[in-house]
N, C-alpha and C positions, 0 to 999 in steps of 0.2 A: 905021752901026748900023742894025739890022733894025727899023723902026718896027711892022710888023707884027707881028712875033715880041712882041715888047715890047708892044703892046696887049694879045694875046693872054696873056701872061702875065700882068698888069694883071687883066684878067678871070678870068682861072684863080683867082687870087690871093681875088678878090672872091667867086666863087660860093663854095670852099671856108670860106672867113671865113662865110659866111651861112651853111654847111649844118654848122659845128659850132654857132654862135649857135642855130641851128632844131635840131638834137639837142642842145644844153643845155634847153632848153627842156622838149621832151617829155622829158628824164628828170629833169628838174625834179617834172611835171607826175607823172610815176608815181610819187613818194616819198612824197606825203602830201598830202592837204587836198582841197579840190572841185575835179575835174576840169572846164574850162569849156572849153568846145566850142566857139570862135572863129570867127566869120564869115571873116578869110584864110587859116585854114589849116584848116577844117571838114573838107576831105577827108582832109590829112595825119594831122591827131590822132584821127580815125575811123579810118583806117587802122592808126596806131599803136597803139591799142586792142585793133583784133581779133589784130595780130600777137604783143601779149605781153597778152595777154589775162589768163594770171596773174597781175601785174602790177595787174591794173584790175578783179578782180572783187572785190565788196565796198564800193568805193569809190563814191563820191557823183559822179556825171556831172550835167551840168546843159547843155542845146543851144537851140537854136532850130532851128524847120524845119517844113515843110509836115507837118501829121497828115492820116494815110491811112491810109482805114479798105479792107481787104482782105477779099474774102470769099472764102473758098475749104471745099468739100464743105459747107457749110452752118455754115460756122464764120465769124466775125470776127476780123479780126485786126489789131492797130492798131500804126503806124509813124507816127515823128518825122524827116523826114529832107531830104535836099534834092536837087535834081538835077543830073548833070554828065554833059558828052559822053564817050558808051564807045567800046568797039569794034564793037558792034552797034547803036547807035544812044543815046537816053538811058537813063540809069541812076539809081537812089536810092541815096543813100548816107546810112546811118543808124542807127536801131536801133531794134528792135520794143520797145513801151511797152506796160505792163500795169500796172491797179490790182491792189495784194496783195488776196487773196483775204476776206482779215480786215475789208479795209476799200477796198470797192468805191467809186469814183469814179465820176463822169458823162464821159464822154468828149465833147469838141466836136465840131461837125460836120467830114465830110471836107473837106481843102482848106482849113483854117484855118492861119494864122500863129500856132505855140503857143511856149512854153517851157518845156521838161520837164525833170524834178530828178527824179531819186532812184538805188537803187544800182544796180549793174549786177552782173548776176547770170546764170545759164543755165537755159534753160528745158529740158525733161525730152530734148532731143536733141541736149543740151549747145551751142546755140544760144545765143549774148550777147543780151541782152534787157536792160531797165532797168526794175525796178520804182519806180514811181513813188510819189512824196511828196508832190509836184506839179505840175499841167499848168494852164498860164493861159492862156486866146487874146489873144494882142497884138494892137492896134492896125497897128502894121507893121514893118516888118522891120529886125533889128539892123543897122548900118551899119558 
């Protein structure tokens, strides 16, 4: 017997058993109730997010992540998000945070440890954005 082959199939066996578990999950997660944004799988369920976006607008996100405040042509612009190795070097991965206009919040400082709630929605360039309900700065970081 091919012990090889047999290992190999052992592992085939096991990644796919984990990659339906991990796709039950996020279509768990797009059915109904608060979206929570997970320390090991932050990039995948961000990911999933923007891909069926339909799916996730409306609904209540809630994350942890470094807040970054962006300036650009004399505008601010505020992100929740975290960072991972790209293809060009480091990247953010996340989602730009806004208090609704109705009822303007205090934003923390850059480079803070926050956790941000509220729905996710498109900003006027049809842009995923999450208006916010609430942002707390944490002490440190989810585990």
């Amino acid at each position: 017997m091919n012990t090889s082959r047999s290992v190999k199939s052992k592992f085939f066996l096991v990644f796919v058993f984990l990659f339906i578990i991990g796709a039950g999950s996020l279509h768990a997660q797009r059915s109904g109730g608060i979206v929570e944004i997970r320390e090991r799988m932050y990039v995948r369920q961000v990911s999933d997010i923007l891909l069926n976006i339909r799916e996730y607008l409306g609904r209540t996100v809630k994350l942890e992540g470094i807040f970054i405040i962006h300036e650009r042509a004399g505008q601010s612009y505020y992100f929740t998000l975290r960072y991972k190795d790209g293809c060009c070097g480091v990247e953010g991965v996340g989602f730009e945070v806004r208090w609704p206009a109705a009822n303007a919040g205090q934003y923390p400082s850059h480079e803070s440890w926050v956790e941000a709630t509220g729905e996710l929605k498109r900003n006027e360039r049809s842009q995923p954005y999450i208006e916010l309900s609430s942002l707390v700065v944490l002490d440190s970081r989810e585990i």
